[in-house]
ZADO-1210 file (C-alpha; in nm, 4 decimals, padded with zeros to 6 digits):
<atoms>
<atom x="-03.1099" y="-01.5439" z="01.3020" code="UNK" pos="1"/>
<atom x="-03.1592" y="-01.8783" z="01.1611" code="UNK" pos="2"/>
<atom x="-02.9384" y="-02.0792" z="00.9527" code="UNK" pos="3"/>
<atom x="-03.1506" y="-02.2003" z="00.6246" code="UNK" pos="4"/>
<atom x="-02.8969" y="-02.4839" z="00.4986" code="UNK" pos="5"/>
<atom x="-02.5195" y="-02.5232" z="00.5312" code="UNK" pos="6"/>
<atom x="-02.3998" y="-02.1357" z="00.4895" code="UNK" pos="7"/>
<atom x="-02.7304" y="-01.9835" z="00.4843" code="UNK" pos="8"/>
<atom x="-02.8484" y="-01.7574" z="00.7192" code="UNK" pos="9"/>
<atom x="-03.1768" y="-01.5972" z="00.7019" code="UNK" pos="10"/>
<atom x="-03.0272" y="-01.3065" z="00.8855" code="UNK" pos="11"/>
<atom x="-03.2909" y="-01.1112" z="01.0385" code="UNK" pos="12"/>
<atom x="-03.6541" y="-00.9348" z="00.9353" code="UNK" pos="13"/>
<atom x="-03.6124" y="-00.5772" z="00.9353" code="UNK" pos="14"/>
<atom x="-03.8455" y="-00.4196" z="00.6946" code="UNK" pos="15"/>
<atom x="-03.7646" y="-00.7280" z="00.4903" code="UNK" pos="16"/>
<atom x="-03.6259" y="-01.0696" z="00.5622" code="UNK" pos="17"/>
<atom x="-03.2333" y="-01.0614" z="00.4817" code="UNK" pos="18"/>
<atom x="-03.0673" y="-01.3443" z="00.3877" code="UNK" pos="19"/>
<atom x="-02.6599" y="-01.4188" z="00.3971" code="UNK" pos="20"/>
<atom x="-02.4375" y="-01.6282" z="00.2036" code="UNK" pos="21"/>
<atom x="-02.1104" y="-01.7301" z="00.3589" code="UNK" pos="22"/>
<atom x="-01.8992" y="-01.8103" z="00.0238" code="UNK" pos="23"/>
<atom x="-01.6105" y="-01.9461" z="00.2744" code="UNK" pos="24"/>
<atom x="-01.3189" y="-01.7652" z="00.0489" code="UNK" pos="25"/>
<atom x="-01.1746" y="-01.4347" z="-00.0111" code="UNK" pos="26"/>
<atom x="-01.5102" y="-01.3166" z="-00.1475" code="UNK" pos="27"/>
<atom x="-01.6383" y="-01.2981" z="00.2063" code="UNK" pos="28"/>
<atom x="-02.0118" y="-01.2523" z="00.2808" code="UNK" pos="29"/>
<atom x="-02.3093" y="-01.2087" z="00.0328" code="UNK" pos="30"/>
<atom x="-02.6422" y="-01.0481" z="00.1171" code="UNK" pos="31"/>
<atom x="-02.9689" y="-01.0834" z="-00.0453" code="UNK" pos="32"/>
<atom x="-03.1169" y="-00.7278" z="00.0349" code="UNK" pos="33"/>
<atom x="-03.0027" y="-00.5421" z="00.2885" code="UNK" pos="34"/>
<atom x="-03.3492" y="-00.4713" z="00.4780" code="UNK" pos="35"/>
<atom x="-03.3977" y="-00.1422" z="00.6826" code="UNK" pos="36"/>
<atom x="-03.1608" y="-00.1802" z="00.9624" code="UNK" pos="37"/>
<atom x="-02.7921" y="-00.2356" z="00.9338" code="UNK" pos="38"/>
<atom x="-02.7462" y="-00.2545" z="01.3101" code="UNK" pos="39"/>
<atom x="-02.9490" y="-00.5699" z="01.3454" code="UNK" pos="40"/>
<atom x="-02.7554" y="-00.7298" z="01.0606" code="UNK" pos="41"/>
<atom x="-02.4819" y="-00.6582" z="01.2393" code="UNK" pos="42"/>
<atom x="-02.5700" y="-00.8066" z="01.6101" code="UNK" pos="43"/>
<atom x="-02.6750" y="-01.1071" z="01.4625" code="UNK" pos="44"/>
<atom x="-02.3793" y="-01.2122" z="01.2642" code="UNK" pos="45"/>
<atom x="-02.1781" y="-01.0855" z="01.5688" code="UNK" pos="46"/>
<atom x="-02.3757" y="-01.3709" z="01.7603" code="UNK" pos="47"/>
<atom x="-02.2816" y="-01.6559" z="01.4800" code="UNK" pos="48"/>
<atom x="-01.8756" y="-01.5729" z="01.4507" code="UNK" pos="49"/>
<atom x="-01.9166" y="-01.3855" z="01.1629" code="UNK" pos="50"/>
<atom x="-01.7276" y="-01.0265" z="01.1220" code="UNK" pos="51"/>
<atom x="-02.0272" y="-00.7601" z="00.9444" code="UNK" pos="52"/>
<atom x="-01.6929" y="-00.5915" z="00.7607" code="UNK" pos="53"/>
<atom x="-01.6518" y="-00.9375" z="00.5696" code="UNK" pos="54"/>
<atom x="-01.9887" y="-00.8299" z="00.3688" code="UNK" pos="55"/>
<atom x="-01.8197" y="-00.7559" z="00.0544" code="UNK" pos="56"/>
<atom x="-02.1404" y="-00.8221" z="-00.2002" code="UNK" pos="57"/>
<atom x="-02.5002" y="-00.7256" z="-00.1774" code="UNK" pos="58"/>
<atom x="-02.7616" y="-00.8480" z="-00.4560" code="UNK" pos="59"/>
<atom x="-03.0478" y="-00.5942" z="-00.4382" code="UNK" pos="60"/>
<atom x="-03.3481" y="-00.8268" z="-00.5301" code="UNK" pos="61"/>
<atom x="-03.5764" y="-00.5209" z="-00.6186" code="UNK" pos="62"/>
<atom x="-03.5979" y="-00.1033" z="-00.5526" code="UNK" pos="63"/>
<atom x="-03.8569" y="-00.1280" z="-00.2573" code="UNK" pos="64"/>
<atom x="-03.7311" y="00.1021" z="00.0244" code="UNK" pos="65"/>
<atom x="-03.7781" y="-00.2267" z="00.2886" code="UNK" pos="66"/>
<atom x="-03.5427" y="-00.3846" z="00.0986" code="UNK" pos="67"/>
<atom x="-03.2796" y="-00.1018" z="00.0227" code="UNK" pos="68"/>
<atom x="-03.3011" y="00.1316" z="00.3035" code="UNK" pos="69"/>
<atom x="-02.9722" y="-00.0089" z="00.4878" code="UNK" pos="70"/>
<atom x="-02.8097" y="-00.0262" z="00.1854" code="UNK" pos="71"/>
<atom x="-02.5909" y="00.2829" z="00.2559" code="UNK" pos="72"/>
<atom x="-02.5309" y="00.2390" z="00.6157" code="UNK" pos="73"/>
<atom x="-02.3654" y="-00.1248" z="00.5404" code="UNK" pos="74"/>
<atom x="-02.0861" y="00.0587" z="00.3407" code="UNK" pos="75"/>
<atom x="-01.9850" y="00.1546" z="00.7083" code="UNK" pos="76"/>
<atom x="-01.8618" y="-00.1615" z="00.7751" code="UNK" pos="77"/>
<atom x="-01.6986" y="-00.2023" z="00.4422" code="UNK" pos="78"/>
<atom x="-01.6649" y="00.1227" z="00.2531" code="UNK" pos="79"/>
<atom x="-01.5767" y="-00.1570" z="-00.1008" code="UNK" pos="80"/>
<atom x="-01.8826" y="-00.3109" z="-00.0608" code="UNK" pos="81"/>
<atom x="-02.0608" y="-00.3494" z="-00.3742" code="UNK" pos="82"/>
<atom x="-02.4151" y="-00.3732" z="-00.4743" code="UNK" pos="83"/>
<atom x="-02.5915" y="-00.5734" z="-00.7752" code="UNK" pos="84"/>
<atom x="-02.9723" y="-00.5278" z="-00.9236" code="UNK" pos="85"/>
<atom x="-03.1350" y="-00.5277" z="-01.2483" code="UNK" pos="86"/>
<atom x="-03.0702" y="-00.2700" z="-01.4564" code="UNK" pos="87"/>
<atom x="-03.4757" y="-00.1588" z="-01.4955" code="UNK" pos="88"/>
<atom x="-03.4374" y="-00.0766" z="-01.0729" code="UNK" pos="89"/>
<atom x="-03.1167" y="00.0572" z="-01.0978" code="UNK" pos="90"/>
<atom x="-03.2012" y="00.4271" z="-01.1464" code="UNK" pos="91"/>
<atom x="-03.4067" y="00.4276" z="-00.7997" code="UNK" pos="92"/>
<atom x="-03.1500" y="00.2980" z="-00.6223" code="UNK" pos="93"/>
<atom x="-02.8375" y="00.4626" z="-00.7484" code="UNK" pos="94"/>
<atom x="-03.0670" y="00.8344" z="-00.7663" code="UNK" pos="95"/>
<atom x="-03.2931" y="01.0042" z="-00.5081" code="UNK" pos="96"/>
<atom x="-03.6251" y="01.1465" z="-00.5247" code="UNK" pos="97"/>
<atom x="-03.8699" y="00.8018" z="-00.6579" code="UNK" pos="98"/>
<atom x="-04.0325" y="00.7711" z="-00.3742" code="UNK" pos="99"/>
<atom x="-04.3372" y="00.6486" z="-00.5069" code="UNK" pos="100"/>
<atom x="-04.1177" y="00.3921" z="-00.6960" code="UNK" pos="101"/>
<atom x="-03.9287" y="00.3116" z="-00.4079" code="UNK" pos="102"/>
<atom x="-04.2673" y="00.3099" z="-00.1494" code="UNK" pos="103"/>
<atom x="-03.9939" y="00.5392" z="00.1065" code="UNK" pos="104"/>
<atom x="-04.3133" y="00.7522" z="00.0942" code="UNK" pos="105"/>
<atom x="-04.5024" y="00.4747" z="00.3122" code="UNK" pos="106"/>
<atom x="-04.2085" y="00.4915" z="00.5304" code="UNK" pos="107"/>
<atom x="-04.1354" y="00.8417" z="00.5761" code="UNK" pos="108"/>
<atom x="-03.7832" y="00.7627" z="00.4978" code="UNK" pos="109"/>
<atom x="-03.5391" y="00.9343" z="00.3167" code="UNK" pos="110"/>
<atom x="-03.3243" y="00.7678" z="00.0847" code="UNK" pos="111"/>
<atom x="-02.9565" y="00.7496" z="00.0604" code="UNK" pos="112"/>
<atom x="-02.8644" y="00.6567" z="-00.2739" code="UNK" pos="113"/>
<atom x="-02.5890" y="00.3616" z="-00.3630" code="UNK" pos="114"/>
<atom x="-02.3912" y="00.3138" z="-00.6865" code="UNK" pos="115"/>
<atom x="-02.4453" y="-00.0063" z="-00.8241" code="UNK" pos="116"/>
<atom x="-02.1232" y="-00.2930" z="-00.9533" code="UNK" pos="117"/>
<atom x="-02.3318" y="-00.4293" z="-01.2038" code="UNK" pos="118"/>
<atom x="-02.6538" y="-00.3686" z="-01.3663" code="UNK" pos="119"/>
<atom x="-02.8277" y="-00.6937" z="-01.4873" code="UNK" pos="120"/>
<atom x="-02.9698" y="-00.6930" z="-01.8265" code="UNK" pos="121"/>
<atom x="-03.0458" y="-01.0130" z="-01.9371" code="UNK" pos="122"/>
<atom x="-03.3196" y="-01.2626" z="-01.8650" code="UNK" pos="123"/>
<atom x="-03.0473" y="-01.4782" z="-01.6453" code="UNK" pos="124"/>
<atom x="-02.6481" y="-01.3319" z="-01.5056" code="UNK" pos="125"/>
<atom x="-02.4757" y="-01.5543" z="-01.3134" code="UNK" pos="126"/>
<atom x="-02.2628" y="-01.4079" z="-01.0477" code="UNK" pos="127"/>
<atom x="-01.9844" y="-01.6187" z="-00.8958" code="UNK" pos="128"/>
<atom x="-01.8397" y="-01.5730" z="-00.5401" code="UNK" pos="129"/>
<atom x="-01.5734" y="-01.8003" z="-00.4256" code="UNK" pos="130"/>
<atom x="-01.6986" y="-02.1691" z="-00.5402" code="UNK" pos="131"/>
<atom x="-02.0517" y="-02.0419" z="-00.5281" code="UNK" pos="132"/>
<atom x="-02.2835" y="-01.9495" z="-00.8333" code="UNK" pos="133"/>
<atom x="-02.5496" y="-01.6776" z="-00.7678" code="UNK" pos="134"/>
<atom x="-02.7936" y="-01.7550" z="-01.0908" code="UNK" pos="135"/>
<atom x="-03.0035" y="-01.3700" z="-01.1047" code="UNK" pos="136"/>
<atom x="-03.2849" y="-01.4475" z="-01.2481" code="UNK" pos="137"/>
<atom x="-03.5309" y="-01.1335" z="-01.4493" code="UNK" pos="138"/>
<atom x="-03.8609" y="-01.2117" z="-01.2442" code="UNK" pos="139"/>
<atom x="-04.0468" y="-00.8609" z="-01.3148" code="UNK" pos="140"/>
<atom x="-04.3843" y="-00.8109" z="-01.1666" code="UNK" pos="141"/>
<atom x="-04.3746" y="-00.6857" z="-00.8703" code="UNK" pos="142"/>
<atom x="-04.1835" y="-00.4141" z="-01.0135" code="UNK" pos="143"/>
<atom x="-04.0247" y="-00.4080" z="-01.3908" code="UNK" pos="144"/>
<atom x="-03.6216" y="-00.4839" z="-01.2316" code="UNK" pos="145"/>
<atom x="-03.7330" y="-00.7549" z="-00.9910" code="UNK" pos="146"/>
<atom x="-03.5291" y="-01.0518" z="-00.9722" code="UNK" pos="147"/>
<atom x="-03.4885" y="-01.3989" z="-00.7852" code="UNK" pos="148"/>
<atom x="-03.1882" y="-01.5483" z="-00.7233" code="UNK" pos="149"/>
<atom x="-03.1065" y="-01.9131" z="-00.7223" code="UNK" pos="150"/>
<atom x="-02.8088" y="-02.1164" z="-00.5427" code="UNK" pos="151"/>
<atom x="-02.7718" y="-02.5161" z="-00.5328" code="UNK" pos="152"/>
<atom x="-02.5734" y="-02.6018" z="-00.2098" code="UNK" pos="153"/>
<atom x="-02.5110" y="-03.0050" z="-00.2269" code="UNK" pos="154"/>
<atom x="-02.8110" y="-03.0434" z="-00.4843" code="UNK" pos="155"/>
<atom x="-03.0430" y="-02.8494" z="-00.3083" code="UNK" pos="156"/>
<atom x="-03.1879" y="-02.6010" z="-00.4839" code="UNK" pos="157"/>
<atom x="-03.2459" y="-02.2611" z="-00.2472" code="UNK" pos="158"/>
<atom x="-03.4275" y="-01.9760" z="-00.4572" code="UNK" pos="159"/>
<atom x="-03.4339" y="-01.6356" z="-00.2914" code="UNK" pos="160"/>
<atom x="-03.7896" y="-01.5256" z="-00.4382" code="UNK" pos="161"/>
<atom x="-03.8273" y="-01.2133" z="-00.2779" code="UNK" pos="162"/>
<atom x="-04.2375" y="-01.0953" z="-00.2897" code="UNK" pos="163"/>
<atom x="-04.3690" y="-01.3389" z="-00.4664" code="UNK" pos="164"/>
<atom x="-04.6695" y="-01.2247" z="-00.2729" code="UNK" pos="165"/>
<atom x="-04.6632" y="-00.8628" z="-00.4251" code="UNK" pos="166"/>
<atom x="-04.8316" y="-00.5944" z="-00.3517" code="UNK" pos="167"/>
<atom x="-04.8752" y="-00.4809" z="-00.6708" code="UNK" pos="168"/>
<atom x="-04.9113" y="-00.0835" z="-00.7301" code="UNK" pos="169"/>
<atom x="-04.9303" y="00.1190" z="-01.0644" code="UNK" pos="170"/>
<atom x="-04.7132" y="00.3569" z="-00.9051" code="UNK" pos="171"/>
<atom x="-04.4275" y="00.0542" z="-00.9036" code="UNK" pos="172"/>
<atom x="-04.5022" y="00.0092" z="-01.2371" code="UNK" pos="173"/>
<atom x="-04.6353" y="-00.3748" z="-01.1716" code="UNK" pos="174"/>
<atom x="-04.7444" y="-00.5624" z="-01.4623" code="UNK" pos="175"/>
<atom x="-04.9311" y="-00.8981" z="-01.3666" code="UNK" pos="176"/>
<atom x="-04.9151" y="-01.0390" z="-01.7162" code="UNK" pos="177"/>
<atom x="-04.5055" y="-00.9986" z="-01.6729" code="UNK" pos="178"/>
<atom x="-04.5916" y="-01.1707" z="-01.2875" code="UNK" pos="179"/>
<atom x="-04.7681" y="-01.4507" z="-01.4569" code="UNK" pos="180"/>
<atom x="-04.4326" y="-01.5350" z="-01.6291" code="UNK" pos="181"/>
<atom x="-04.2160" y="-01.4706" z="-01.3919" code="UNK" pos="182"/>
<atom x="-04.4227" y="-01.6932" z="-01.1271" code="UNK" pos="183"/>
<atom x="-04.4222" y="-01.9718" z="-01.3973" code="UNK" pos="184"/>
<atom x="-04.0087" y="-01.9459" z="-01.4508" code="UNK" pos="185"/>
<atom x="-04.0154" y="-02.0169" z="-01.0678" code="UNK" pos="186"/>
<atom x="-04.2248" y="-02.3335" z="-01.0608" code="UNK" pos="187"/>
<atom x="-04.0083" y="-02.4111" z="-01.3528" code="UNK" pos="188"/>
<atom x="-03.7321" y="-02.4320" z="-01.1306" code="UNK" pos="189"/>
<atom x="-03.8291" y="-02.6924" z="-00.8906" code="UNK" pos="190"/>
<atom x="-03.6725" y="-02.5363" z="-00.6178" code="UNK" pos="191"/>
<atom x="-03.5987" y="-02.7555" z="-00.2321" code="UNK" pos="192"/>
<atom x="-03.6482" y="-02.4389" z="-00.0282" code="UNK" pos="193"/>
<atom x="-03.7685" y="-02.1402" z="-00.0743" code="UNK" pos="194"/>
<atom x="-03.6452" y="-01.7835" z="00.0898" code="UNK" pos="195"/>
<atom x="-03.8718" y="-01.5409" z="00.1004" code="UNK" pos="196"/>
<atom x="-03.9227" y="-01.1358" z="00.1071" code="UNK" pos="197"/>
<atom x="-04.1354" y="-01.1652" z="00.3790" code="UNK" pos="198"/>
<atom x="-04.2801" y="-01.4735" z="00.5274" code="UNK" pos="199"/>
<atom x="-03.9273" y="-01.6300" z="00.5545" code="UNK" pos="200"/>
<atom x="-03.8060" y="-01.9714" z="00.4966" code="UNK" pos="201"/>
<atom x="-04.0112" y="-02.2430" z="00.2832" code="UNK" pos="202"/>
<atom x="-03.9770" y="-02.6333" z="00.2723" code="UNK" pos="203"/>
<atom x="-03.9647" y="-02.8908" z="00.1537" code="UNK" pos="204"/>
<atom x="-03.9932" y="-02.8784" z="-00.2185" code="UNK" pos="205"/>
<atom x="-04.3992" y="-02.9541" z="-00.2479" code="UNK" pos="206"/>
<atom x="-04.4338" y="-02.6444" z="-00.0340" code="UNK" pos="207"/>
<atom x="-04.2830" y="-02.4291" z="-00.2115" code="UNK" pos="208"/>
<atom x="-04.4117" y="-02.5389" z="-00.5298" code="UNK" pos="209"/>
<atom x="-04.7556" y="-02.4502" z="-00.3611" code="UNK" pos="210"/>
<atom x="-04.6810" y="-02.1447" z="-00.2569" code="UNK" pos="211"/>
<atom x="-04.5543" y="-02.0275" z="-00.5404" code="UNK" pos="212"/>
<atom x="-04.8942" y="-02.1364" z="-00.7402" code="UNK" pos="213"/>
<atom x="-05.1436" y="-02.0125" z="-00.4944" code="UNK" pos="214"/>
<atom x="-05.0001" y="-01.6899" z="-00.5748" code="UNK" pos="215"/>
<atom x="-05.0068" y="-01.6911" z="-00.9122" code="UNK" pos="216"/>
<atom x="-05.3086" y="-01.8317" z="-00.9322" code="UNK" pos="217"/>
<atom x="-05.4496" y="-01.5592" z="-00.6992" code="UNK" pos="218"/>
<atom x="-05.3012" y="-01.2354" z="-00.8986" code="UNK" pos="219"/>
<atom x="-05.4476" y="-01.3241" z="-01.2680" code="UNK" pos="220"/>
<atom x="-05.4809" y="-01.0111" z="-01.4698" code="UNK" pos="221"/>
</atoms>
């Protein structure tokens, strides 16, 4: 559990790394992902004041099973919790039996299926929670319903690129031409830190900037 910037918490790593936004109004708790283990999620906001029943959004970032498995067991601690993701995901995670497009396969995990708020369709949605803008981002790649999400807390730009890194599978339906673009929207950005699927938190601004780029430079079709 670490806190990123003011009301940022990258949460905990557990399949993937989770990340919470504390909107400080009625609209309660945001996750980015929801990871593989609700229990953890739960602990470690327990250890930071923070109630796990206050969760009221989730943004689903893409349909990997790392990333979605807990998804279902979080609607124990708030049965009106509701779930966001890109509408070219959104039949893996509101359906069972992809489990090659999900990877649950690699997990031997069986998937319990969520229904979905909203299904983005557009290139950019903004979601609002309390006084704080969630700008969703169409970043497909890594699969064809990925998406980043960006926040600026006090000018700082914080962009939730979740596996930038990849892999990339036919069986996701990955498309490094669509990567190429999507990598490039991100440098676009300009972002001050940088929370990642799975190597975590990434400042200052030049860093992130490189990451990005060593990545995209790396995965040319």
């Amino acid at each position: 559990m670490k806190e990123v910037i003011k009301n940022i918490y990258h949460v905990c790593d557990s399949g993937c790394s989770v990340f919470l936004v504390n909107t400080k109004s009625n609209d309660g708790l945001v996750l980015i992902d929801a990871g593989m283990d609700s229990g953890m999620i739960s602990r470690n906001l327990k250890k930071i004041g923070l109630d796990p029943s206050n969760i009221k959004h989730c943004i689903i970032t893409h349909c990997h099973i790392d990333h979605i498995a807990a998804c279902h067991d979080l609607l124990g601690f708030n049965k009106n919790l509701k779930f966001y993701a890109h509408d070219l995901d959104a039949e893996f995670i509101e359906e069972k039996g992809f489990d090659s497009k999900t990877a649950a396969s690699w997990y031997d995990i069986k998937y319990e299926p969520v229904k979905l708020e909203a299904k983005f369709k557009k290139d950019k949605e903004v979601l609002r929670f309390g006084s704080v803008e969630f700008e969703c981002i169409h970043t497909p790649g890594h699969t064809p319903g990925s998406i980043s999400v960006l926040i600026i807390v006090d000018s700082t730009k914080v962009l939730f690129g979740q596996d930038i890194h990849g892999p990339f599978n036919s069986e996701f339906g990955s498309n490094l031409y669509d990567y190429q673009n999507s990598m490039q929207k991100l440098l676009d950005l300009k972002a001050d830190i940088l929370c990642e699927g799975h190597f975590g938190i990434i400042q200052p601004a030049k860093e992130v900037k490189r990451y990005i780029r060593d990545y995209k430079d790396s995965n040319i079709p």
